[in-house]
C-alpha positions in Angstrom: -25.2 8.6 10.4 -22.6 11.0 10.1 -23.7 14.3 11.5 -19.9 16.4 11.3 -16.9 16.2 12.0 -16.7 16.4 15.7 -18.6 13.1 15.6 -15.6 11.2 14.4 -14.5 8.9 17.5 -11.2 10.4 18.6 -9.7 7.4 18.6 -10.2 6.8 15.3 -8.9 7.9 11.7 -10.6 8.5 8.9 -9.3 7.4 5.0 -11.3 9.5 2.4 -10.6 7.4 -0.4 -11.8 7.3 -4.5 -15.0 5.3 -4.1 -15.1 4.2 -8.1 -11.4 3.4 -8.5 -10.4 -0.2 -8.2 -7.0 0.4 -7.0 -8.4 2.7 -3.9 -10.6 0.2 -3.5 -7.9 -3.2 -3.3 -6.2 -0.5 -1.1 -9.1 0.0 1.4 -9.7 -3.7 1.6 -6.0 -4.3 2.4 -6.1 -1.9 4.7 -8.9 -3.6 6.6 -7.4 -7.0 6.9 -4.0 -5.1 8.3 -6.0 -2.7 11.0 -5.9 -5.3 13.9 -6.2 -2.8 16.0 -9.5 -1.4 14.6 -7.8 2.1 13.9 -9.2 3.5 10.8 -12.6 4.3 9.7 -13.6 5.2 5.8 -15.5 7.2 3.6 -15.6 7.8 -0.1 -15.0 11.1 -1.4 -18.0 11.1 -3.8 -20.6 10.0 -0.9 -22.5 12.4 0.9 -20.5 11.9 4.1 -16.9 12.2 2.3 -18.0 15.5 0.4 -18.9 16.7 4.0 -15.9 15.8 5.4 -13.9 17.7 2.6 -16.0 20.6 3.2 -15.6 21.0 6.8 -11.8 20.7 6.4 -11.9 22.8 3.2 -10.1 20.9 1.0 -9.9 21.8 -2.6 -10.3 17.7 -3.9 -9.5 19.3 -7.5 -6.1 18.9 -6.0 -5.3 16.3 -4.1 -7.0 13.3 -6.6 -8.1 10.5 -4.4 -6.6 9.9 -0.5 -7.4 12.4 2.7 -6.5 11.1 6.2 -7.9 12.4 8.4 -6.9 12.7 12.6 -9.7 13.9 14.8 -8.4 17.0 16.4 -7.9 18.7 13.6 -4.6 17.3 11.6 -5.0 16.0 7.8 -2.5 14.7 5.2 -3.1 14.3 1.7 -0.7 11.7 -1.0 2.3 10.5 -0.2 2.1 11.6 3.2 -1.2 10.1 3.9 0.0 7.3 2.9 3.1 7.4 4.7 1.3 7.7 8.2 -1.4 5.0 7.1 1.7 2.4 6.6 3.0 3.4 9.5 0.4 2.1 11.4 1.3 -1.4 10.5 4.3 -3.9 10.6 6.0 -6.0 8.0 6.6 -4.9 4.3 4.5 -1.8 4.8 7.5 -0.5 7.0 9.1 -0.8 3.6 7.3 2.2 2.5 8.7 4.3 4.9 12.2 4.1 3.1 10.6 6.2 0.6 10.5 9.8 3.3 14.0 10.1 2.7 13.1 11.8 -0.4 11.6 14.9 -0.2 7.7 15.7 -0.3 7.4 17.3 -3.2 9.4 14.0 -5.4 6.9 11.7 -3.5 3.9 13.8 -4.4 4.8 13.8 -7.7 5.3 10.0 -8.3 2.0 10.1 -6.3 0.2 12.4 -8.3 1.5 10.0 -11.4 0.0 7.2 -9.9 -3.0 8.8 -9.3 -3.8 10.2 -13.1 -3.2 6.5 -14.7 -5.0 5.3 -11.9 -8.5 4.5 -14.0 -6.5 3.6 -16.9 -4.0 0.9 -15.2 -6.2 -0.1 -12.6 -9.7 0.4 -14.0 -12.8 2.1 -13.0 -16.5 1.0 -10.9 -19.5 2.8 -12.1 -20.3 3.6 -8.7 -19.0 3.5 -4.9 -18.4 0.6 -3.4 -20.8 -1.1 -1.0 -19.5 -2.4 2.0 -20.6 -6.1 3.6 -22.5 -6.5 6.3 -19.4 -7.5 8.0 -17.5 -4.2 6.7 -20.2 -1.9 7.4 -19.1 -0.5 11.1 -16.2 0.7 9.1 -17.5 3.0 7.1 -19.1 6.3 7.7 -22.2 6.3 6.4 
């Protein structure tokens, strides 16, 4: 049970994700099957431990529209930079990705930010969070 923030192993990182949107989701799954180094953690924003999470960092979510990583000790990124350093983590055609920080943040935020409003309409939408399997479940913050 998450309890704050402090409680986040330090060797982890946390992905606070859209819990309804089907993209986030085929993202976070993806994700998952690439961490073979058991790295990150998860949370959905709307869930109880997500809106905590935002809380204790102060994040405005009205802003940022769907991906937080977090890094115990303080340090967060939010769009295209969160997903810069999530990519990072792994090898292959995620490197790809990082041909993208030549551009400046502002450019990659707003192709992000793009994304992210035709997200429900290109992607589609879940009624509620996801539930994670049995097998998923020490992945996720509860």
């Amino acid at each position: 049970m998450f309890e704050n923030i402090d409680t986040i192993p330090k060797n982890k990182k946390l992905i606070l994700f859209d819990g309804v949107c089907n993209l986030c989701n085929d993202a976070v799954l993806k994700i998952i099957r690439q961490d073979k180094n058991d790295i990150f953690l998860f949370a959905a924003l709307q869930s109880n431990t997500g809106l905590d999470i935002i809380n204790e960092l102060g994040i405005d979510i009205s802003k940022i529209d769907s991906i937080v990583l977090y890094i115990p000790g303080g340090n967060y990124f939010i769009k295209s930079e969160a997903v810069f350093k999530i990519a990072n983590e792994f090898k292959g055609a995620w490197k790809i990705i990082q041909i993208f920080r030549v551009f400046p943040v502002f450019l990659n935020d707003f192709f992000y930010d793009f994304i992210a409003r035709n997200r429900y309409r290109w992607f589609g939408k879940k009624e509620e969070c996801m539930i994670p399997t049995k097998k998923l479940n020490s992945k996720f913050l509860n």
